[in-house]
C-alpha positions in Angstrom: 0.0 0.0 0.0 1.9 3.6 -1.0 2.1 6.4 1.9 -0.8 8.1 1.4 1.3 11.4 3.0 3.2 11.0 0.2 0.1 9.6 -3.0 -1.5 12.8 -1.8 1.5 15.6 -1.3 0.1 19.0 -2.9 1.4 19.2 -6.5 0.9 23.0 -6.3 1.1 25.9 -3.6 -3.1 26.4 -3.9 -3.6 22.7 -3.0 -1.6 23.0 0.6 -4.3 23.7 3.3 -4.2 27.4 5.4 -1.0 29.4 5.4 -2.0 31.4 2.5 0.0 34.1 3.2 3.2 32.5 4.0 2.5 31.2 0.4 1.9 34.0 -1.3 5.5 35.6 0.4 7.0 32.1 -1.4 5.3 32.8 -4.7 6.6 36.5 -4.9 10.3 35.0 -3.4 10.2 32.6 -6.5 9.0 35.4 -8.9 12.4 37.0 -7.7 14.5 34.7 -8.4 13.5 33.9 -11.9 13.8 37.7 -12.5 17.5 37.3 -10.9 19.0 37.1 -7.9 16.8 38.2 -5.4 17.5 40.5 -2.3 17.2 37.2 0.4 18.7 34.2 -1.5 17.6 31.8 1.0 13.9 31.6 2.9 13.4 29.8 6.5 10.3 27.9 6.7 9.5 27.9 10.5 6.9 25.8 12.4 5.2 22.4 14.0 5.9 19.3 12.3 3.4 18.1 9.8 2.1 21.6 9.2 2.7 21.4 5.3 6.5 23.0 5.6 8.2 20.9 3.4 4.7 19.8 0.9 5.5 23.9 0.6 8.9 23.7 -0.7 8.3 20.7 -3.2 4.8 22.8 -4.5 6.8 25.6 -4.9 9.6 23.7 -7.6 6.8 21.8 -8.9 5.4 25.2 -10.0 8.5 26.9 -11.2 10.0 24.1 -13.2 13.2 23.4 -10.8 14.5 20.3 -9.8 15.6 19.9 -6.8 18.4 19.1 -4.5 16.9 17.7 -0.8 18.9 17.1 2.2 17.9 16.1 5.4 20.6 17.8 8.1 19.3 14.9 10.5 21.7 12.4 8.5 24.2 14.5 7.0 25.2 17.1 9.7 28.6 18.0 9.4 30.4 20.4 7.0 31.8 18.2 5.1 28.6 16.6 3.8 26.9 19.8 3.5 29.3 21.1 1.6 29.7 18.1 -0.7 25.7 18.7 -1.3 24.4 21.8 -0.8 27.1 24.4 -1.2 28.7 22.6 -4.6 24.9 22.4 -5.9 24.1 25.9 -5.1 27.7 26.9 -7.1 27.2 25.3 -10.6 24.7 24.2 -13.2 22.8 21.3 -13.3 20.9 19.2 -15.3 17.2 18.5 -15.2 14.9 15.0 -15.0 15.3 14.9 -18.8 18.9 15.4 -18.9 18.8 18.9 -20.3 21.4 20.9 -19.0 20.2 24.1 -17.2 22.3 27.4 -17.4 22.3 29.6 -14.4 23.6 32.2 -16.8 20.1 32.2 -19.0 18.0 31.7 -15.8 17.5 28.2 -15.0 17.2 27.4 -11.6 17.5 24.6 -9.3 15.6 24.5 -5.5 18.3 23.3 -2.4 16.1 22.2 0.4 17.4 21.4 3.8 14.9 19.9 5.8 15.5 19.7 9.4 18.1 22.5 9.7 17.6 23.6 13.0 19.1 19.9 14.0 22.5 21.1 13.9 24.2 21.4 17.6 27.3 23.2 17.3 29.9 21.8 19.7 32.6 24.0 21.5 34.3 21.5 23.3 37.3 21.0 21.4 38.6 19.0 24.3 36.6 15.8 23.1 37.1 14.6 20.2 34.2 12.2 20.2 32.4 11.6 16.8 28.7 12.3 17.9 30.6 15.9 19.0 32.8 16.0 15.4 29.5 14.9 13.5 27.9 18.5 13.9 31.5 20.8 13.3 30.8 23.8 11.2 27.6 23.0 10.2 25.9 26.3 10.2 28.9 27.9 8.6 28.4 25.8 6.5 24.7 26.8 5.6 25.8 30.3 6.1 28.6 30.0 3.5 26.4 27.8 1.1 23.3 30.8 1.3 26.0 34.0 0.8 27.3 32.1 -2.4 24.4 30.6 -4.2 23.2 30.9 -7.6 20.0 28.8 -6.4 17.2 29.4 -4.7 17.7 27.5 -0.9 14.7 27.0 1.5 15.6 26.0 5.1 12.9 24.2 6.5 13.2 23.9 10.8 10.3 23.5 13.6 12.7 25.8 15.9 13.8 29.1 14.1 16.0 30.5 17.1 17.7 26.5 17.4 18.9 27.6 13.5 19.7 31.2 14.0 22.0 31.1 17.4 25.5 30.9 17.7 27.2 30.6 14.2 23.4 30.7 12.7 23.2 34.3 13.9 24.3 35.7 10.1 21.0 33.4 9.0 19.2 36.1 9.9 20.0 39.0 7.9 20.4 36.5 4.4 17.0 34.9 5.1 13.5 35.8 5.0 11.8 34.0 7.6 8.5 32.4 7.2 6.5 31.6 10.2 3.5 28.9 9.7 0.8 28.2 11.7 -1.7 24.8 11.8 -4.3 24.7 9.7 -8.3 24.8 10.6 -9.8 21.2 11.5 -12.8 22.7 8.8 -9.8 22.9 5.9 -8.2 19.6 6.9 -11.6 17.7 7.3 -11.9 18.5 3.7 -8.6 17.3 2.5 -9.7 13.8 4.5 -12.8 14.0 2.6 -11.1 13.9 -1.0 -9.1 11.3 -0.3 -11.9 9.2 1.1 -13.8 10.3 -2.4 -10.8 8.9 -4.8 -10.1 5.5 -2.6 -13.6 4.5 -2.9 -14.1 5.0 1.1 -17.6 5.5 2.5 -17.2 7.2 5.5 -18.9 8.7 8.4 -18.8 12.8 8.9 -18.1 12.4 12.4 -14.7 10.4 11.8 -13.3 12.9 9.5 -14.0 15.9 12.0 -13.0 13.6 15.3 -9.2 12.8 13.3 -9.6 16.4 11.8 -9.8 17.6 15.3 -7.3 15.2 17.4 -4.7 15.5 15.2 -4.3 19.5 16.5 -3.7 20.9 13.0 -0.6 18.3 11.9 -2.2 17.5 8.6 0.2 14.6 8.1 -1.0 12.5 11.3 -4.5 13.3 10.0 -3.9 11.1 6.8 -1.8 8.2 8.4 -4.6 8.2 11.2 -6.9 7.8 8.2 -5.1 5.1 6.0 -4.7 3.3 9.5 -8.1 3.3 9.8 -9.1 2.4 6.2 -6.4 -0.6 5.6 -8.8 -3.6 4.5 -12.3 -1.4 4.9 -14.2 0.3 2.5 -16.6 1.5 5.0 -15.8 3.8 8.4 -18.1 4.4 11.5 -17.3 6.2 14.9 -16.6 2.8 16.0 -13.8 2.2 13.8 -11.7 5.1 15.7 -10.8 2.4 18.4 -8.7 1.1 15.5 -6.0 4.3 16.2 -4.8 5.8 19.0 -5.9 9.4 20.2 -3.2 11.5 19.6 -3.6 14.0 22.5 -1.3 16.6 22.5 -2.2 17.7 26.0 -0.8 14.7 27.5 2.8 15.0 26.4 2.3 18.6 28.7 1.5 16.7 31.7 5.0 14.4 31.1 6.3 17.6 30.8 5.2 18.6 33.8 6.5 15.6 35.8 9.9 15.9 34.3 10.0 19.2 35.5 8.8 18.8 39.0 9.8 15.3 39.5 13.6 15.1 38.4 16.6 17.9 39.2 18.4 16.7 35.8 18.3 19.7 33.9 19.6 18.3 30.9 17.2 15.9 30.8 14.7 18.3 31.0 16.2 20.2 28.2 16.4 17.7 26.0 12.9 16.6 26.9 11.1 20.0 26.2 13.3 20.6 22.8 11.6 17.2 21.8 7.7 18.3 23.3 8.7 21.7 20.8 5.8 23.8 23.0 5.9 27.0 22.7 7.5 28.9 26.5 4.7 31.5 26.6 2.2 28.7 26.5 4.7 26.5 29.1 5.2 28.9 31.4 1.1 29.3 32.1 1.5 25.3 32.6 4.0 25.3 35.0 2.6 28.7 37.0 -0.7 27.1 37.3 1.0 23.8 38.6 3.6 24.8 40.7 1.6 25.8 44.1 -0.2 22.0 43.8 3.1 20.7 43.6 5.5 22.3 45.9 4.2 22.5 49.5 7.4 23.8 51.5 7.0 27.6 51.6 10.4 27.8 50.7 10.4 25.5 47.7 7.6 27.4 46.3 9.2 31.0 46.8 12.3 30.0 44.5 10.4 28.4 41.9 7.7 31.5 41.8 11.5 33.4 41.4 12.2 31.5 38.8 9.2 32.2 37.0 9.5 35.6 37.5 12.9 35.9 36.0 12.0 33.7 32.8 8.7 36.0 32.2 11.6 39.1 32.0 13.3 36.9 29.7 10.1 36.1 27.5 9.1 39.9 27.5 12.2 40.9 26.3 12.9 38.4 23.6 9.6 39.3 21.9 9.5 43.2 22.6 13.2 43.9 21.1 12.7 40.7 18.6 16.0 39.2 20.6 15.3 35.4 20.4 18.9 34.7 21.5 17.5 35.3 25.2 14.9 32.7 24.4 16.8 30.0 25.4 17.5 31.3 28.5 14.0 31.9 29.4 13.2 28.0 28.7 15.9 26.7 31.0 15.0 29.4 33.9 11.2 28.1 33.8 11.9 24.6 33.8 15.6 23.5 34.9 15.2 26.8 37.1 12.0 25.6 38.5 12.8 21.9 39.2 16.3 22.9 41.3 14.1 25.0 43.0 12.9 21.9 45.2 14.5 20.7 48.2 12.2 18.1 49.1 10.7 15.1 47.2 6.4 15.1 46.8 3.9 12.4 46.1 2.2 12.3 42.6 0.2 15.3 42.3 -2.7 15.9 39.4 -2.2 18.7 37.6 -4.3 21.4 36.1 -5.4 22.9 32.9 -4.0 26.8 33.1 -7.3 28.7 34.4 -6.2 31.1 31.4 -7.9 28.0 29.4 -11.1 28.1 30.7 -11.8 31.7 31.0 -10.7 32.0 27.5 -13.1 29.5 26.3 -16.2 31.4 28.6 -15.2 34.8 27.4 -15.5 33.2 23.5 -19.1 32.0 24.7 -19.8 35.1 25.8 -18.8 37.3 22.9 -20.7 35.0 21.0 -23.9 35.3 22.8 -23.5 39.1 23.2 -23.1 39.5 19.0 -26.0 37.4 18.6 -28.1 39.6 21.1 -26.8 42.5 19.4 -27.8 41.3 16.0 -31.5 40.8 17.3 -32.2 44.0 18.9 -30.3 46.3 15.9 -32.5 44.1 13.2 -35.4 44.8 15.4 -34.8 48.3 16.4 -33.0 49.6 13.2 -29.8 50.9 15.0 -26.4 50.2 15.7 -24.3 47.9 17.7 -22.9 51.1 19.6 -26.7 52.5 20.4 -27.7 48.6 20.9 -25.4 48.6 23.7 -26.7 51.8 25.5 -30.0 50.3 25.4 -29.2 46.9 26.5 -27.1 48.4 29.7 -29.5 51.6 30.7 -33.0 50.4 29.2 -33.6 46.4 28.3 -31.0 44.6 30.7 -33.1 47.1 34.2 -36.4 46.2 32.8 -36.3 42.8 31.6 -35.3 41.6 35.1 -37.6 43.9 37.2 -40.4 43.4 34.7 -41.5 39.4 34.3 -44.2 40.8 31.9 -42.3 43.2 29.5 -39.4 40.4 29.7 -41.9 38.1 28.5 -43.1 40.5 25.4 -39.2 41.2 24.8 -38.1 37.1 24.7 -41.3 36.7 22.3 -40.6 39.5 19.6 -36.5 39.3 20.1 -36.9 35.4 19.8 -34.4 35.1 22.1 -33.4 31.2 23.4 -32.6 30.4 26.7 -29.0 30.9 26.3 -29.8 34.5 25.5 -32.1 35.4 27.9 -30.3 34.0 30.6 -28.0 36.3 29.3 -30.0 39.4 29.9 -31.8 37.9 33.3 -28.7 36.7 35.1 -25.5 38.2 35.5 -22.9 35.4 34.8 -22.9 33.5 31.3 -22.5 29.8 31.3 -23.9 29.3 35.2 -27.3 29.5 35.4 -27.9 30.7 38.6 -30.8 30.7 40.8 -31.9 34.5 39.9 -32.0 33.6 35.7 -33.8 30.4 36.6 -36.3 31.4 38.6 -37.0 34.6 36.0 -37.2 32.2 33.5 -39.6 30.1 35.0 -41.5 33.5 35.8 -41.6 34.1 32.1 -43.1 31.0 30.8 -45.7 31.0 33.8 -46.6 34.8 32.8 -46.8 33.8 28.5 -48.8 30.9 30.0 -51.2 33.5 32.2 -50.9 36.1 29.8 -52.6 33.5 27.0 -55.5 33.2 29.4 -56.2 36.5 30.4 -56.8 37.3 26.6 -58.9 34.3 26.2 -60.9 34.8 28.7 -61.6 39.1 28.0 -62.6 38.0 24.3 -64.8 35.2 25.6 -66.3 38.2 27.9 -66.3 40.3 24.9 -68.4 37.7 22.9 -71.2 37.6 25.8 -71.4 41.1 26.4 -72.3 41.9 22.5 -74.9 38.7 22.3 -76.1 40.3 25.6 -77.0 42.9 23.7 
C-alpha cells in the first residue's frame, strides 16, 4: 500500500491547506528569483511538524519548473557533507529529470532544500574529540557560507527558528526571510480527509473525518496516516472504527512535561525533553505557574520556583519586545531547569491542572458569541447600531427585563431570544445559570402561560357582552 502522505502531497502551492500568506511571500520570493537574484537568497520555513512546511517547498519547484536538491541535516550534519551537497549544488549548473542541462547564466534554476536544519548542535568542546561531538563541526557555517554564495534558490525548513539562527546561525538572519507557519483549521483539513476518502472509494462517516480532523491539532500529516490506519482492508468507516488508532492528545505530552520538571533535578534531561515536546514557552510557562503551588508544598520551595518564573517572564518579555530570540533559550531553561532545582524536598504524585487562562478563554468566547448574537436581534429589530444597541441593553432592556416578568416576557417573544440569550439578559454570569436567571425564566413562561389566558378569557367576555346585547 503507497504512503498516502506522500500519494496525496500538494502538486501546487493552492492545493496545501491554510497558510496562505506564507504562500503568497513564497510565490513572490520565486518570482524574484526567476527575474534574478533576489535581495534574500535563501527563505526559513519555520513551524510544527506536519504543518505542510516541506509539501510547501516541493509545491513551490513543482510550479517553477526546478529540480531539486533535498537534504535532510538529520543524516548529514557536518560540513563536510553539507558542503559536498548543498554548497557545490548551489555553485554550478545542473541538469534537469530529462537530462537537459540548465544554465544559471540564461535563468535556469535549481531548488536546495534542507529539511531539518535547526538539528545542527554546534559543539565548543574541542577538548573531546568524540564523533557524535565531530558529526555537527561547522555546520551552520556551513549553511551560512552555502546561502551567501548561491546561484539557487535554498529553502531551510526547521520546527525551531531560534535553534537555527544562534551561535554561528546568527548571520542566517540577515540573508533569510523568515517564514513563520501556523496549523491549519480542522474545517480545511476535514476536507482534504474528505477527498481522499472520495478517490479511494471510502464511505465514511462525517463524524470520523471531524474527530481525526480535530485530534490531530492541526498536523495535517498524522491526520492522513490516522486515516489510511483506519481504512487498511475497509471500505466503509463508523465512529466505532476510531478504536482502530490511538488518540493522539497533545495535552498529554504537557503533563510528562510537567512531571519531568517537577519530578527530576536533571536539567539536561529536561532540556532535551522539552526541545523534543517543541511547546511554545509562553504557552509552558502558564502550565507550570498554574501547577507549581499543587506541587511544591514547603513555603520555601515554592518561593524559589515562583522566582524562577519571574525571572523567565523578563526573559520572554524581552525576547519578543526587542525581537532578541537569543535570550529565548535562557527563558526555557530558567522556567523549567530553574523551576525543578528549585525543590529541596521530594512530593507524592500530584494531578495537575489545565492553566485557568484556558477556561476563561473559552467562557469569554461564549460570551462574545452570545453578546453578538443579542446585538444582531435587537439592531435588526430596532434599526440601529451595535454602539446605540449597547446603550439600550445596559440603561434600558437589561433594568427592565429583570424587574419586569411581563415586559421580559413580550421582549423574549418578539426578540426570539433562546434560553442561552435570555439567561443572558436575566442573570449576570454567562454559562452558570444561577438561581436568579432560573427562577425569572420560569417567571416568564408561567406569565406567556397567564398572559394566554387572560386574553382568552376578556374575548370570551367580549363575545357575551355583544350577544347580551
Amino acid at each position: 500500500m503507497d504512503d498516502w502522505t506522500e500519494k496525496y502531497r500538494p502538486k501546487n502551492l493552492d492545493e496545501v491547506i491554510g497558510n496562505d500568506q506564507a504562500k503568497k511571500i513564497l510565490r513572490q520570493w520565486a518570482k524574484d528569483w526567476n527575474k534574478g537574484i533576489p535581495k534574500k537568497r535563501a527563505v526559513i520555513l519555520d513551524g510544527k511538524p506536519g504543518i505542510g512546511k516541506t509539501s510547501c517547498a516541493l509545491a513551490l519547484a513543482n510550479e517553477s519548473g526546478w529540480p531539486t536538491i533535498e537534504l535532510n541535516t538529520s543524516d548529514a550534519r557536518n560540513a563536510t557533507k553539507i558542503k559536498a551537497i548543498a554548497t557545490l549544488g548551489s555553485l554550478y549548473d545542473t541538469f534537469d529529470d530529462q537530462g537537459n542541462f540548465i544554465s544559471s547564466i540564461g535563468g535556469g534554476r535549481k531548488l536546495i532544500i534542507l529539511d531539518e536544519a535547526d538539528n545542527l548542535y554546534e559543539r565548543i568542546d574541542n577538548n573531546d574529540n568524540s564523533s557524535s561531538d565531530m558529526s555537527d563541526k561547522g555546520g551552520k557555517k556551513a549553511i551560512v557560507e552555502t546561502v551567501k554564495n548561491t546561484k539557487h534558490p535554498i529553502i531551510l525548513i526547521v520546527n525551531d527558528y531560534y535553534n537555527l539562527t544562534k551561535g554561528s546561525g546568527e548571520n542566517l538572519k540577515k540573508l533569510s526571510n523568515h517564514i513563520r507557519f501556523h496549523t491549519p483549521y480542522s474545517s480545511k483539513i476535514t476536507i482534504l480527509l474528505r477527498k481522499i476518502c472520495l478517490n479511494e472509494e471510502i464511505k465514511v462517516d462525517e463524524k470520523v473525518l471531524s474527530i481525526i480532523a480535530e485530534r490531530c491539532k492541526g498536523d495535517v500529516r498524522s491526520a492522513v496516516r490516522d486515516l489510511q490506519s483506519l481504512s487498511f482492508g475497509r471500505k466503509n468507516l463508523d465512529v466505532e472504527s476510531l478504536n482502530a488508532v490511538g488518540y493522539r492528545d497533545r495535552e498529554i505530552d504537557i503533563f510528562a512535561a510537567l512531571k519531568e520538571i517537577f519530578k527530576s533535578n536533571d536539567v539536561s534531561s529536561i532540556r532535551k525533553y522539552m526541545f523534543q515536546l517543541n511547546e511554545d514557552p509562553k504557552r509552558m510557562i502558564n502550565w507550570i505557574s498554574e501547577n507549581i503551588a499543587y506541587e511544591y508544598r514547603d513555603t520555601d520551595d515554592l518561593a524559589r520556583g515562583y522566582e524562577a518564573l519571574s525571572l523567565a517572564d523578563i526573559f520572554l518579555g524581552r525576547t519578543y519586545r526587542r525581537q532578541q530570540f537569543s535570550l529565548w533559550s535562557y527563558a526555557c531553561d530558567i522556567m523549567n531547569g530553574g523551576v525543578s532545582v528549585s525543590k529541596s524536598h521530594n512530593y507524592p504524585n500530584e494531578r495537575y491542572h489545565f492553566p485557568s487562562w484556558m477556561r476563561q478563554s473559552k467562557k469569554n468566547k461564549n460570551r462574545s458569541g452570545l453578546k453578538k448574537s443579542i446585538f444582531n436581534k435587537i439592531g435588526k429589530h430596532c434599526h440601529c447600531s451595535n454602539q446605540k444597541v449597547g446603550i439600550l441593553i445596559s440603561d434600558y432592556i437589561i433594568p427592565m427585563m429583570r424587574n419586569d416578568v411581563c415586559f421580559a416576557n413580550k421582549m423574549i417573544s418578539a426578540l426570539k431570544l433562546n434560553e442561552d440569550e435570555t439567561e443572558y439578559i436575566l442573570g449576570r454570569k454567562i454559562g452558570n445559570r444561577t438561581e436568579k436567571s432560573k427562577k425569572l425564566t420560569e417567571k416568564v413562561k408561567k406569565s406567556e402561560e397567564k398572559t394566554d389566558q387572560i386574553i382568552k378569557q376578556k374575548n370570551l367576555e367580549k363575545q357575551q357582552r355583544l350577544f347580551a346585547l
